[in-house]
mmCIF file of the N, C-alpha and C atoms, coordinates in Angstrom:
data_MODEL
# 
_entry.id   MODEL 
# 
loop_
_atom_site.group_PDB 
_atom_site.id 
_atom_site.type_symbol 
_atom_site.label_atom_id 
_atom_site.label_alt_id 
_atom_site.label_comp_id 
_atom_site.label_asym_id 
_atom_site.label_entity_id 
_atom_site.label_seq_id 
_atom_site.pdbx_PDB_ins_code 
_atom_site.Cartn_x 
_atom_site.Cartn_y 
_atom_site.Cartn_z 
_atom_site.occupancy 
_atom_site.B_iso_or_equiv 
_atom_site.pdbx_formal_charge 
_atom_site.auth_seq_id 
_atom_site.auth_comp_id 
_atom_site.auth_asym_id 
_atom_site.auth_atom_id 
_atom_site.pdbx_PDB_model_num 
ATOM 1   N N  . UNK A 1 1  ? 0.837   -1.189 0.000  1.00 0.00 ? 1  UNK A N  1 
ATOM 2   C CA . UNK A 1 1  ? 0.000   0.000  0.000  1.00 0.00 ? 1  UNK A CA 1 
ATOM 3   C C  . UNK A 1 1  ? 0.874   1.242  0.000  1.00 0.00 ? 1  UNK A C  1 
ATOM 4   N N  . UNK A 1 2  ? 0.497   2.200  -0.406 1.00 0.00 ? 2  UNK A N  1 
ATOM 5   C CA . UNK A 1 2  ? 1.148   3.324  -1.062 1.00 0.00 ? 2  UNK A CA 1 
ATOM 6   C C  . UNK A 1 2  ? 0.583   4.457  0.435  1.00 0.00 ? 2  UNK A C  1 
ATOM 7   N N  . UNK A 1 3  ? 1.461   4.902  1.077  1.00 0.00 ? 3  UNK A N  1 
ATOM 8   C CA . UNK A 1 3  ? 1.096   5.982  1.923  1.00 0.00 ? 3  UNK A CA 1 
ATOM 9   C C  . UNK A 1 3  ? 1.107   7.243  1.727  1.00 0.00 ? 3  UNK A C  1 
ATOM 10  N N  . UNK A 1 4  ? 1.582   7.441  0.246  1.00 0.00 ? 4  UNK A N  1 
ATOM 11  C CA . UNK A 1 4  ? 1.275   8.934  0.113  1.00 0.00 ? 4  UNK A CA 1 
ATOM 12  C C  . UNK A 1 4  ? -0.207  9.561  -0.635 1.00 0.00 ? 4  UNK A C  1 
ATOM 13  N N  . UNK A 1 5  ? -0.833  9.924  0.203  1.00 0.00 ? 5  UNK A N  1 
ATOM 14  C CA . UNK A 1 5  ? -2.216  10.536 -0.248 1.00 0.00 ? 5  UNK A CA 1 
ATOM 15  C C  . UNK A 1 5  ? -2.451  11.671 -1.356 1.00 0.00 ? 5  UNK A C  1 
ATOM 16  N N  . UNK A 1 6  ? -3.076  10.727 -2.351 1.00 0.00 ? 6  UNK A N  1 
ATOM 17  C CA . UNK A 1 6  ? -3.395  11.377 -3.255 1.00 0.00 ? 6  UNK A CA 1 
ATOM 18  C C  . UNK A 1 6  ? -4.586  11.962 -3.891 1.00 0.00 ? 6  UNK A C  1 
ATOM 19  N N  . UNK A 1 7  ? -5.566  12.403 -2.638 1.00 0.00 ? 7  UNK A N  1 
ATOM 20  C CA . UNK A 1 7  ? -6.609  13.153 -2.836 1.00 0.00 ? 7  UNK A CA 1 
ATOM 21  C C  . UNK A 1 7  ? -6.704  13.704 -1.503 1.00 0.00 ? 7  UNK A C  1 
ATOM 22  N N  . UNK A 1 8  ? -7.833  14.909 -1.396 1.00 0.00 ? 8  UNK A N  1 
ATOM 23  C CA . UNK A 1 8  ? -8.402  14.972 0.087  1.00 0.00 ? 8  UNK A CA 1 
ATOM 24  C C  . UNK A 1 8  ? -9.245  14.560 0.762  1.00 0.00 ? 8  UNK A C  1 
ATOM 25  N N  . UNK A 1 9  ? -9.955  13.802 0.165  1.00 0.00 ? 9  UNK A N  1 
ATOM 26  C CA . UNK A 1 9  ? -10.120 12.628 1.443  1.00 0.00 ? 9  UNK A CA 1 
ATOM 27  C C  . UNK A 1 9  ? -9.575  11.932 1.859  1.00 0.00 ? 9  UNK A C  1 
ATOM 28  N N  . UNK A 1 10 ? -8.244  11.108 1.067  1.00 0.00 ? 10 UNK A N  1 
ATOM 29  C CA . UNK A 1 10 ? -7.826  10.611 1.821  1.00 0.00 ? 10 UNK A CA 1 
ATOM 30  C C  . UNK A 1 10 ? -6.386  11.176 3.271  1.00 0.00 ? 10 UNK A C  1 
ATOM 31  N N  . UNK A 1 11 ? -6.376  12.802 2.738  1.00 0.00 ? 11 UNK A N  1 
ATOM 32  C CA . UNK A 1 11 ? -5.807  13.695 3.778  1.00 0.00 ? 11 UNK A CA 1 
ATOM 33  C C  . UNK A 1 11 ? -6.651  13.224 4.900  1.00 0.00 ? 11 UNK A C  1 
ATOM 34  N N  . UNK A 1 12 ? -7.943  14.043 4.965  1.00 0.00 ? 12 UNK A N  1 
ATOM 35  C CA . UNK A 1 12 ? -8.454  14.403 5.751  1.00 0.00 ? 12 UNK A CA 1 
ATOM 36  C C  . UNK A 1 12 ? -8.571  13.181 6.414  1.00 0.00 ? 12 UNK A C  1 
ATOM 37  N N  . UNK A 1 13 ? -8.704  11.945 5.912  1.00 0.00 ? 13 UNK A N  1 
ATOM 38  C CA . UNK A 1 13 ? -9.141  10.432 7.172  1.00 0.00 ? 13 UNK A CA 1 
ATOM 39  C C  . UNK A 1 13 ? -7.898  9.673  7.564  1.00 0.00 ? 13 UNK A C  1 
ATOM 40  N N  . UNK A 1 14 ? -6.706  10.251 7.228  1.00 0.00 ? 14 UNK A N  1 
ATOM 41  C CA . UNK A 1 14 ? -5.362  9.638  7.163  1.00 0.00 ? 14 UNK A CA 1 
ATOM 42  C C  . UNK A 1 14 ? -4.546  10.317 8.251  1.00 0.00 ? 14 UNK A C  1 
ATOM 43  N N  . UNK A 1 15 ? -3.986  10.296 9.388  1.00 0.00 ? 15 UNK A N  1 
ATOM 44  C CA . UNK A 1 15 ? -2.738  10.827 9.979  1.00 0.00 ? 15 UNK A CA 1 
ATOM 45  C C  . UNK A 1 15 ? -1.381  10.887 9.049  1.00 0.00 ? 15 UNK A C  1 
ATOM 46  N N  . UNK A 1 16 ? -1.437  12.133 9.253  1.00 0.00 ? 16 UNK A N  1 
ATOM 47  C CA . UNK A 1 16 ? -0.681  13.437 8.609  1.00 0.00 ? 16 UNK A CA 1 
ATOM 48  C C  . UNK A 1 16 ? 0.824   12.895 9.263  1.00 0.00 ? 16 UNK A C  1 
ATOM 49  N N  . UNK A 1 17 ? 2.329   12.250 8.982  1.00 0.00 ? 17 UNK A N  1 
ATOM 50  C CA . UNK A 1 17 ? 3.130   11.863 9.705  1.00 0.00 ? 17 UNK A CA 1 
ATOM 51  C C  . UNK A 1 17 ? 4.178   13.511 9.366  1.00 0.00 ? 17 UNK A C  1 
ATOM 52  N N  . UNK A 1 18 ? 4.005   13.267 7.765  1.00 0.00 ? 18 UNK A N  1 
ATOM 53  C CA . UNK A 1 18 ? 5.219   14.809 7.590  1.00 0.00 ? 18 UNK A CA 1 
ATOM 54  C C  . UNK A 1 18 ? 4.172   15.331 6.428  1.00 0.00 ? 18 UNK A C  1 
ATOM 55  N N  . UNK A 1 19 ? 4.657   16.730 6.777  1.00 0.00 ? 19 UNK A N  1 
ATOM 56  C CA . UNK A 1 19 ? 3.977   17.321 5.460  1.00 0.00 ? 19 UNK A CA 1 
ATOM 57  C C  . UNK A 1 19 ? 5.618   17.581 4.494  1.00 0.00 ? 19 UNK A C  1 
ATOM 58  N N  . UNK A 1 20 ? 5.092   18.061 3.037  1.00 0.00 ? 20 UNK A N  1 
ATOM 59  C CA . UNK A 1 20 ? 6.346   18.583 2.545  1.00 0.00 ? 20 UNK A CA 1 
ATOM 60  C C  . UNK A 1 20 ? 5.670   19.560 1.552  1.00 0.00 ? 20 UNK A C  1 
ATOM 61  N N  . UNK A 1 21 ? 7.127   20.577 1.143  1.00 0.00 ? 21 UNK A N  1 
ATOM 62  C CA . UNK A 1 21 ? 7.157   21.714 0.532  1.00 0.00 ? 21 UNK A CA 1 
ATOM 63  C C  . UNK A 1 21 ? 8.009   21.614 -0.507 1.00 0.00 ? 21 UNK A C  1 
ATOM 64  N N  . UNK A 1 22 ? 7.777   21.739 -1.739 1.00 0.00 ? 22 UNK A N  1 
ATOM 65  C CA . UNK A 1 22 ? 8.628   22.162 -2.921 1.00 0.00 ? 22 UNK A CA 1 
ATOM 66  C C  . UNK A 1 22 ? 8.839   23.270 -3.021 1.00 0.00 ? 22 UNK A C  1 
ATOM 67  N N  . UNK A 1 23 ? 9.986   24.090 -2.803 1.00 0.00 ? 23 UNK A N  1 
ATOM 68  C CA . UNK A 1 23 ? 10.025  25.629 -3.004 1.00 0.00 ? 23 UNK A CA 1 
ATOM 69  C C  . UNK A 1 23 ? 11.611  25.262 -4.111 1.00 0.00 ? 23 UNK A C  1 
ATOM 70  N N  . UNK A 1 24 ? 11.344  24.435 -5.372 1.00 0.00 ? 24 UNK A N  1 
ATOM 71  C CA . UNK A 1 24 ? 12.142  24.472 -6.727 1.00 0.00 ? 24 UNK A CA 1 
ATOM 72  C C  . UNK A 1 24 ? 13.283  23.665 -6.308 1.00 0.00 ? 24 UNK A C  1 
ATOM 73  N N  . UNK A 1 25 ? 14.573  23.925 -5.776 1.00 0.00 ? 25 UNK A N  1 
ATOM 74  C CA . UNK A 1 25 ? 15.703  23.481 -5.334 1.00 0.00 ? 25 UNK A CA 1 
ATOM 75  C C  . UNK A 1 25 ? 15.851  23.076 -4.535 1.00 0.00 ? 25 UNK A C  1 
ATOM 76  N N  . UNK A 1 26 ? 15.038  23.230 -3.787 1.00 0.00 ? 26 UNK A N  1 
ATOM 77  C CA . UNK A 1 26 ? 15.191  22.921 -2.122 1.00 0.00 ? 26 UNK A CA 1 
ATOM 78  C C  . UNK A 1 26 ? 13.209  21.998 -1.845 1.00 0.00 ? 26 UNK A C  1 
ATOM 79  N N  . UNK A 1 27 ? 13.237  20.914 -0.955 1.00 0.00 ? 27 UNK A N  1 
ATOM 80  C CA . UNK A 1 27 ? 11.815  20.835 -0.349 1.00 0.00 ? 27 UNK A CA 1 
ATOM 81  C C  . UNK A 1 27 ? 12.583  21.274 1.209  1.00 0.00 ? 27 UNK A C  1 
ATOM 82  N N  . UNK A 1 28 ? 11.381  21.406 1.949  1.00 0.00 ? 28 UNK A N  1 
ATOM 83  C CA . UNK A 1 28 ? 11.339  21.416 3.254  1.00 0.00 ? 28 UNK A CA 1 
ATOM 84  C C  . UNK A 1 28 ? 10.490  20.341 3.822  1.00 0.00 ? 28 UNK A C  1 
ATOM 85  N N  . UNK A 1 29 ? 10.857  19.280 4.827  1.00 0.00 ? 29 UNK A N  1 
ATOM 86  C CA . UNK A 1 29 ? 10.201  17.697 5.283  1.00 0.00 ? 29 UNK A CA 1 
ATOM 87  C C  . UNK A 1 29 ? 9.828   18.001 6.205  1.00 0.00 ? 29 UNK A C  1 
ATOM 88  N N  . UNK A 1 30 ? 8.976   18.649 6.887  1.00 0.00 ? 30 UNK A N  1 
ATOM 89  C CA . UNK A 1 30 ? 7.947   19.105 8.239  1.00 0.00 ? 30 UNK A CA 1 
ATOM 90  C C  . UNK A 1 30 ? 7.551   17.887 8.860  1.00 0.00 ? 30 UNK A C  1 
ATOM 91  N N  . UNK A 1 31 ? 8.021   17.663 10.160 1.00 0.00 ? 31 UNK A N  1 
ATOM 92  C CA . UNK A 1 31 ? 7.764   16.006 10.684 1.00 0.00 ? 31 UNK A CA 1 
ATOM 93  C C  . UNK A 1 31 ? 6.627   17.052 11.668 1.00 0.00 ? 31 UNK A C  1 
ATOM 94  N N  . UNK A 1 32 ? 5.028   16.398 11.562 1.00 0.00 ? 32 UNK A N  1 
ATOM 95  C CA . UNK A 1 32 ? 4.192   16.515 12.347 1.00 0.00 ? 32 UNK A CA 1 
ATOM 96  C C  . UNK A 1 32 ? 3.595   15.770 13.670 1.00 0.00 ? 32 UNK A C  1 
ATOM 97  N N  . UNK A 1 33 ? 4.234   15.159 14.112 1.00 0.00 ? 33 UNK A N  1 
ATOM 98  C CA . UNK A 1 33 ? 4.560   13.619 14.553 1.00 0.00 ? 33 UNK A CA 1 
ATOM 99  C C  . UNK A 1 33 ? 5.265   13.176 15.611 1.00 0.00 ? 33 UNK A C  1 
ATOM 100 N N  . UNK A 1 34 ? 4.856   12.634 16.974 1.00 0.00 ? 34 UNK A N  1 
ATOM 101 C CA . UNK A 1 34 ? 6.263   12.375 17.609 1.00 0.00 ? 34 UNK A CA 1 
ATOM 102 C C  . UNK A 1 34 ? 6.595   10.990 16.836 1.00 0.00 ? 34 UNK A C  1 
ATOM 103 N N  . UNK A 1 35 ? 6.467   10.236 16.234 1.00 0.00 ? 35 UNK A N  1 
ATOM 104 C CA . UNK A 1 35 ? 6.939   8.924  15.324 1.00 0.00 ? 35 UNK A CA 1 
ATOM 105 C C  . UNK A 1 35 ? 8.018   9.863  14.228 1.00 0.00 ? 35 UNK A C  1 
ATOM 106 N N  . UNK A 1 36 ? 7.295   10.910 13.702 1.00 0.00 ? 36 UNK A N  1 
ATOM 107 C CA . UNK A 1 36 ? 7.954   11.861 12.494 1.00 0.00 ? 36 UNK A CA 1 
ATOM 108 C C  . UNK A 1 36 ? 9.297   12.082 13.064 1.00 0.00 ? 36 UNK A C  1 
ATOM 109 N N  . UNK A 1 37 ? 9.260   12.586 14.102 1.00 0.00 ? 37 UNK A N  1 
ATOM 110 C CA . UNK A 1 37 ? 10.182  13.248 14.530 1.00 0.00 ? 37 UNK A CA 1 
ATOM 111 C C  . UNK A 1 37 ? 11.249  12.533 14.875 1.00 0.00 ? 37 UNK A C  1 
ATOM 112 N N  . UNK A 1 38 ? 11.200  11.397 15.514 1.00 0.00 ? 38 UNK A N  1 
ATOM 113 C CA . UNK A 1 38 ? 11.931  10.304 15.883 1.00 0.00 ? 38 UNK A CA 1 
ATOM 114 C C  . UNK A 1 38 ? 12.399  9.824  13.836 1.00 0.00 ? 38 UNK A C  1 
ATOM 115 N N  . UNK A 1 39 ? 11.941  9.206  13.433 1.00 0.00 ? 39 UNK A N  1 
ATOM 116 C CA . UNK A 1 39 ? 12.388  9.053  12.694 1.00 0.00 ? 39 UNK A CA 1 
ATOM 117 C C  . UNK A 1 39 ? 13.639  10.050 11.327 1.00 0.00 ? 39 UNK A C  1 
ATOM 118 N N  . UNK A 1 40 ? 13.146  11.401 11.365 1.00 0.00 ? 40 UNK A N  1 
ATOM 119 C CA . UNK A 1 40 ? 14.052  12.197 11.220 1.00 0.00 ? 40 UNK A CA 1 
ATOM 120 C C  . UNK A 1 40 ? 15.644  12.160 11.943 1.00 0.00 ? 40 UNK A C  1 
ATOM 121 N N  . UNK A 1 41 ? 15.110  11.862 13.184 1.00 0.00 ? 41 UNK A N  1 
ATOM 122 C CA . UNK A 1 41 ? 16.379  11.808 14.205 1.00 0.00 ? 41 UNK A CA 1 
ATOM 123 C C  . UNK A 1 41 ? 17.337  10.578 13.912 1.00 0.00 ? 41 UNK A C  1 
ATOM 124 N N  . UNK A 1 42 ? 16.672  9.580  13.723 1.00 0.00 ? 42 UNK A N  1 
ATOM 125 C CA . UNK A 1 42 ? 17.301  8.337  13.647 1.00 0.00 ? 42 UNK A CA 1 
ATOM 126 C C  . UNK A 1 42 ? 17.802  8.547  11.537 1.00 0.00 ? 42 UNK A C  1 
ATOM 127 N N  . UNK A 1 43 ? 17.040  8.726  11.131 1.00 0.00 ? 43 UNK A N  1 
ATOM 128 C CA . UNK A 1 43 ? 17.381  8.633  9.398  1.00 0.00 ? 43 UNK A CA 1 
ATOM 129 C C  . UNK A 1 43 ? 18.248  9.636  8.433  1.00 0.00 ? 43 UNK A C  1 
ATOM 130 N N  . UNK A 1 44 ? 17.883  10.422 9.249  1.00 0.00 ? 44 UNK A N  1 
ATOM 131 C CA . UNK A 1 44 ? 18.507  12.331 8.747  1.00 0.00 ? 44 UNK A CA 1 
ATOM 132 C C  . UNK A 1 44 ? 19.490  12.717 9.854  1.00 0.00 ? 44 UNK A C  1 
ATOM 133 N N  . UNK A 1 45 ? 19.373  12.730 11.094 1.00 0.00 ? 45 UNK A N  1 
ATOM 134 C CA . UNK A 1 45 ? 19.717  13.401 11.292 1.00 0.00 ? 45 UNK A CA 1 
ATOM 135 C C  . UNK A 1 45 ? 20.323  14.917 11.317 1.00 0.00 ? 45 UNK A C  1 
ATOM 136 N N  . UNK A 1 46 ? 20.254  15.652 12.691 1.00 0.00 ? 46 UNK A N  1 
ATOM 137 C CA . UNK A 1 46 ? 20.521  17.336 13.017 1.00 0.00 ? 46 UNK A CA 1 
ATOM 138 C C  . UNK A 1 46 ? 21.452  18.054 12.507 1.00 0.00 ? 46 UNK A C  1 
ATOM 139 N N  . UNK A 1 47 ? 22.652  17.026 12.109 1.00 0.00 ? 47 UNK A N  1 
ATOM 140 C CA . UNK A 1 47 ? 24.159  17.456 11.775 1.00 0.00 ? 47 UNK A CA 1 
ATOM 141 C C  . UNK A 1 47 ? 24.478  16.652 10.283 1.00 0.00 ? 47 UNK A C  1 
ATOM 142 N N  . UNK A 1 48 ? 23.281  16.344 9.743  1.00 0.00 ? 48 UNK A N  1 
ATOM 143 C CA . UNK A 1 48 ? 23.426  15.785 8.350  1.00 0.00 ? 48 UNK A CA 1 
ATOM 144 C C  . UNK A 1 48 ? 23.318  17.057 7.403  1.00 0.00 ? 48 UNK A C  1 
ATOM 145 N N  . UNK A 1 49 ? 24.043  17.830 6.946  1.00 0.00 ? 49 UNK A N  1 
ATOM 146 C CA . UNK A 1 49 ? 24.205  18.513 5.914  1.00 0.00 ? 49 UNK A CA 1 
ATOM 147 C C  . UNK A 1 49 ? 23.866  19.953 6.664  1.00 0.00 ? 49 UNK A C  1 
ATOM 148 N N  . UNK A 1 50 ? 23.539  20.883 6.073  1.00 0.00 ? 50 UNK A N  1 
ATOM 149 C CA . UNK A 1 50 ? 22.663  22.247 6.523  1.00 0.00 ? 50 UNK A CA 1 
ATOM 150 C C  . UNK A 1 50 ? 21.104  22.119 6.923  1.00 0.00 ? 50 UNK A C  1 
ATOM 151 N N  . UNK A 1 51 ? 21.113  22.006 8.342  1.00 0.00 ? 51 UNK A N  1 
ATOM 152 C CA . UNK A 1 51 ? 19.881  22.085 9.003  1.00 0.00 ? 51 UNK A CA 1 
ATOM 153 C C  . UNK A 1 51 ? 19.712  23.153 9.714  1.00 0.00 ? 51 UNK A C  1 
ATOM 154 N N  . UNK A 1 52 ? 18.920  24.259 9.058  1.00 0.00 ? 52 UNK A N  1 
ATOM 155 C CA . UNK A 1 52 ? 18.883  25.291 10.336 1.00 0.00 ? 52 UNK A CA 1 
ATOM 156 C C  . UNK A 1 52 ? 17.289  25.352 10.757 1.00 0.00 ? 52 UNK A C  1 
ATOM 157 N N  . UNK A 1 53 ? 16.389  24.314 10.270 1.00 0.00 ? 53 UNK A N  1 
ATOM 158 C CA . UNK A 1 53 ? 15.156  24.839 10.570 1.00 0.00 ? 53 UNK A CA 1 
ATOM 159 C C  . UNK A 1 53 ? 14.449  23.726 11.558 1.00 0.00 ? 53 UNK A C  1 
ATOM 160 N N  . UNK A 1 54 ? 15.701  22.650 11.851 1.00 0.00 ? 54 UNK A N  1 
ATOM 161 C CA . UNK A 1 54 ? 15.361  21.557 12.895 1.00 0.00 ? 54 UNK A CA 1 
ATOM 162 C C  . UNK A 1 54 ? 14.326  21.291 14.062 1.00 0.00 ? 54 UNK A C  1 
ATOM 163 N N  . UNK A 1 55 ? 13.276  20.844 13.658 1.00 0.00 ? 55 UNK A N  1 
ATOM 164 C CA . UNK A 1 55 ? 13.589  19.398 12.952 1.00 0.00 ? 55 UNK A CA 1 
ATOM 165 C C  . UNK A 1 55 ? 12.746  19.219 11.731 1.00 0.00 ? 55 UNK A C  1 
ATOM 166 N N  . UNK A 1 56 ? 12.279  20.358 10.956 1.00 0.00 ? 56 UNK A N  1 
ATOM 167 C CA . UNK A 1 56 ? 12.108  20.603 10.035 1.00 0.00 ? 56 UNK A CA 1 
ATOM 168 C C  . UNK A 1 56 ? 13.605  20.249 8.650  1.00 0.00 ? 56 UNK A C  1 
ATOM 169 N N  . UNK A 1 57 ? 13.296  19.264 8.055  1.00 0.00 ? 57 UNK A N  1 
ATOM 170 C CA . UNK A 1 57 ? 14.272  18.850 7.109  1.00 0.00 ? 57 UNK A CA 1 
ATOM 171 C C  . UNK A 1 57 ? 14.664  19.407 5.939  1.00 0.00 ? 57 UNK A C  1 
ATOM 172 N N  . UNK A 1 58 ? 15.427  20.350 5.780  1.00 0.00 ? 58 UNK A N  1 
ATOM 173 C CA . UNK A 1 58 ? 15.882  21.059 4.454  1.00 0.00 ? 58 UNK A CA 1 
ATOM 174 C C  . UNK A 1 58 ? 16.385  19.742 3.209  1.00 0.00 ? 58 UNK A C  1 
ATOM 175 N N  . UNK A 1 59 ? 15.883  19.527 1.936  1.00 0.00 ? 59 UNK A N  1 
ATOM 176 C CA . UNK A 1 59 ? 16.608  18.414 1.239  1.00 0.00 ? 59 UNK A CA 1 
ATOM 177 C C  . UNK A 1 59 ? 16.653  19.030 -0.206 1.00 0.00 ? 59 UNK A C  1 
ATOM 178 N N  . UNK A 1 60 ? 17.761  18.613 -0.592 1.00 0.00 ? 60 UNK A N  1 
ATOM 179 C CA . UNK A 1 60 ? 18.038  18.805 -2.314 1.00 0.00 ? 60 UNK A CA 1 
ATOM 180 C C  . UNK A 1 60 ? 16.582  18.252 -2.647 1.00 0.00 ? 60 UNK A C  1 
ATOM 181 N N  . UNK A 1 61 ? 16.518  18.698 -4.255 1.00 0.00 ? 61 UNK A N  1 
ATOM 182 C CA . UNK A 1 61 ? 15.660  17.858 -4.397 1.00 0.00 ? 61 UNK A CA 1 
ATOM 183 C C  . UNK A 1 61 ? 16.188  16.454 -5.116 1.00 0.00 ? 61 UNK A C  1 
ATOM 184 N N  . UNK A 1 62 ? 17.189  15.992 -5.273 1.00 0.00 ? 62 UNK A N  1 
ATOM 185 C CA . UNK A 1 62 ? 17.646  15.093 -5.617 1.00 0.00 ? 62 UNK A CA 1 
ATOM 186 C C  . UNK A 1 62 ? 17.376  14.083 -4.865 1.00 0.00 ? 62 UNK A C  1 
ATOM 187 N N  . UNK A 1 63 ? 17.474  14.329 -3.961 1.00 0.00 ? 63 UNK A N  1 
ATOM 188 C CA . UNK A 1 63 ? 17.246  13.419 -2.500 1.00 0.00 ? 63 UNK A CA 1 
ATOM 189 C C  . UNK A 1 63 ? 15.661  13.099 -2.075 1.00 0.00 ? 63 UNK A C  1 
ATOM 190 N N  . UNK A 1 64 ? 15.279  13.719 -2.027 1.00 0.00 ? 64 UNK A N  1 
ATOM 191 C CA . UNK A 1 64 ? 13.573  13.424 -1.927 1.00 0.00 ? 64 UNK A CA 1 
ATOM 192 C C  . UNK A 1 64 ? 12.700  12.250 -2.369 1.00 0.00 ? 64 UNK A C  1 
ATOM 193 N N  . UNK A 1 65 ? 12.503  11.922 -3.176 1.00 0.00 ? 65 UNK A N  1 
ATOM 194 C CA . UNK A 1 65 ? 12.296  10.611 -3.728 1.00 0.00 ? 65 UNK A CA 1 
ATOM 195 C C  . UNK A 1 65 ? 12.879  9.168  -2.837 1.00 0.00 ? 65 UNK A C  1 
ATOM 196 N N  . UNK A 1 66 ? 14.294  9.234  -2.353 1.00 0.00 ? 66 UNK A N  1 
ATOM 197 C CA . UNK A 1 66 ? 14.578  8.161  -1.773 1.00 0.00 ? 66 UNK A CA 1 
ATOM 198 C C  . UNK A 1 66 ? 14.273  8.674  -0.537 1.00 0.00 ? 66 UNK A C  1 
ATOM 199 N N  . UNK A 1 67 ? 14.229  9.519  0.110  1.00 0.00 ? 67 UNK A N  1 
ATOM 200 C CA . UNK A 1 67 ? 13.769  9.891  1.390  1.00 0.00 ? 67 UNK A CA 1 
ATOM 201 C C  . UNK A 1 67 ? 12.099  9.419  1.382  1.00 0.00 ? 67 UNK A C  1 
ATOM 202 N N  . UNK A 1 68 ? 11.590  9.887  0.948  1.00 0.00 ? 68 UNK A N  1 
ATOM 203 C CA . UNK A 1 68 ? 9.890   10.274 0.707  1.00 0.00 ? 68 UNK A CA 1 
ATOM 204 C C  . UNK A 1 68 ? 9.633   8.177  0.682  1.00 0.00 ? 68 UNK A C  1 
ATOM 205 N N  . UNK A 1 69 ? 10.749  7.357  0.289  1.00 0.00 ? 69 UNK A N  1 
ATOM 206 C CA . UNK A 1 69 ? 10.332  5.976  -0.028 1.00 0.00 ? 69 UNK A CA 1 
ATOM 207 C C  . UNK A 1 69 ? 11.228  5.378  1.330  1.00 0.00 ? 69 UNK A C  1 
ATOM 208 N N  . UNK A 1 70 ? 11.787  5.768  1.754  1.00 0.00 ? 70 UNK A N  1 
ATOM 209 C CA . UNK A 1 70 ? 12.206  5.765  3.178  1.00 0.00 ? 70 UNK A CA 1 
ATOM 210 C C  . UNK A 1 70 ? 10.954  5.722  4.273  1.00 0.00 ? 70 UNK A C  1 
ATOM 211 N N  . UNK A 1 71 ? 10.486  6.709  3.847  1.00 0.00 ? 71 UNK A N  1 
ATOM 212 C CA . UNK A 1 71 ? 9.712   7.225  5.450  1.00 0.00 ? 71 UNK A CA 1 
ATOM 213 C C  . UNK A 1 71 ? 8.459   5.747  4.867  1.00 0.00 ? 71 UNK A C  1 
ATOM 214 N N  . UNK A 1 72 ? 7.997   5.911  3.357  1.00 0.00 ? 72 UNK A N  1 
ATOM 215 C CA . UNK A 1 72 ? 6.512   4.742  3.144  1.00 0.00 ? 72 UNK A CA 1 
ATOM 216 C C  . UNK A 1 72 ? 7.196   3.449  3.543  1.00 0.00 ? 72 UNK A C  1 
ATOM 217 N N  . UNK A 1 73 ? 8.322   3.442  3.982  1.00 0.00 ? 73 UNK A N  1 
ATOM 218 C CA . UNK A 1 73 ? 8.827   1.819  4.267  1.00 0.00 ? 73 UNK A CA 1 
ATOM 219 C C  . UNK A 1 73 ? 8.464   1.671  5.250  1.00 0.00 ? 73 UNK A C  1 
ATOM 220 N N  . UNK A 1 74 ? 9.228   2.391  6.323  1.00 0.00 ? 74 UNK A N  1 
ATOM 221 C CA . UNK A 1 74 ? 8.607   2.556  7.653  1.00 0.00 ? 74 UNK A CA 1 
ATOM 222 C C  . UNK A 1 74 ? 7.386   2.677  8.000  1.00 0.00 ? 74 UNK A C  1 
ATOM 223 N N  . UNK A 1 75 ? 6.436   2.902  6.861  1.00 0.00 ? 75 UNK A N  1 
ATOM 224 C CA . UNK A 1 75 ? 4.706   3.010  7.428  1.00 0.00 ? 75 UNK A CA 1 
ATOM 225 C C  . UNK A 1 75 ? 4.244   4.588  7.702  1.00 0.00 ? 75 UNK A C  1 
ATOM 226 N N  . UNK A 1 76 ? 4.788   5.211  7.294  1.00 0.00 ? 76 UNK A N  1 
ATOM 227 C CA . UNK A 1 76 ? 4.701   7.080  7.830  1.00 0.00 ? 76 UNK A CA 1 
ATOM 228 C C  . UNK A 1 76 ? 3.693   7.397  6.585  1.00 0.00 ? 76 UNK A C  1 
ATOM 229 N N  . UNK A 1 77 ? 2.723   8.436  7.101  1.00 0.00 ? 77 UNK A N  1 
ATOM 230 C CA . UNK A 1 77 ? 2.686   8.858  5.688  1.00 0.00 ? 77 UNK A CA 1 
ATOM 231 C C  . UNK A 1 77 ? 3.133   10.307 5.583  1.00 0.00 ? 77 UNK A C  1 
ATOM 232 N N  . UNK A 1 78 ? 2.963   10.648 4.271  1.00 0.00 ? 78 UNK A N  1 
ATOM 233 C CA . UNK A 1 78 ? 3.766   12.233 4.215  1.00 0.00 ? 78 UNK A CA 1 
ATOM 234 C C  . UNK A 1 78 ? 2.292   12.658 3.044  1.00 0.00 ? 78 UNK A C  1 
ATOM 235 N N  . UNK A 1 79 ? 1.957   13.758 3.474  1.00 0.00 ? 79 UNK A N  1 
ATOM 236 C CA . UNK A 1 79 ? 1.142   15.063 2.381  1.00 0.00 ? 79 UNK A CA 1 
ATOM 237 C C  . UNK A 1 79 ? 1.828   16.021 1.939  1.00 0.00 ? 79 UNK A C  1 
# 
């Protein structure tokens, strides 16, 4: 099963684990979550690259995709 929601209903009846932001070059990975958050900690980590908005996740977008299939392994979902 696929945890990333792709309508709003299934937002609205689904726990929200991270939200994310495309702003072009950069997303931002918003863990909403104490599971979110823990898992950031353990996968990303604080001192993994330039984090200044912690524990909010700054990521290339290169990276996103294997992150974003990271977190659906673990069972998280992300909007």
């Amino acid at each position: 099963m696929n945890n990333f929601a792709t309508n709003p209903s299934e937002v609205s009846n689904t726990m929200i684990d991270f939200a994310i932001e495309n702003h072009g070059s950069i997303f931002l990975l918003k863990p909403c979550t104490k599971a979110a958050k823990a898992w950031v900690s353990e996968n990303i980590g604080q001192k993994n690259g330039y984090q200044p908005m912690w524990p909010t996740v700054v990521l290339e977008a290169r990276y996103v995709d294997n992150v974003l299939q990271g977190i659906a392994n673990d069972g998280l979902a992300v909007r």
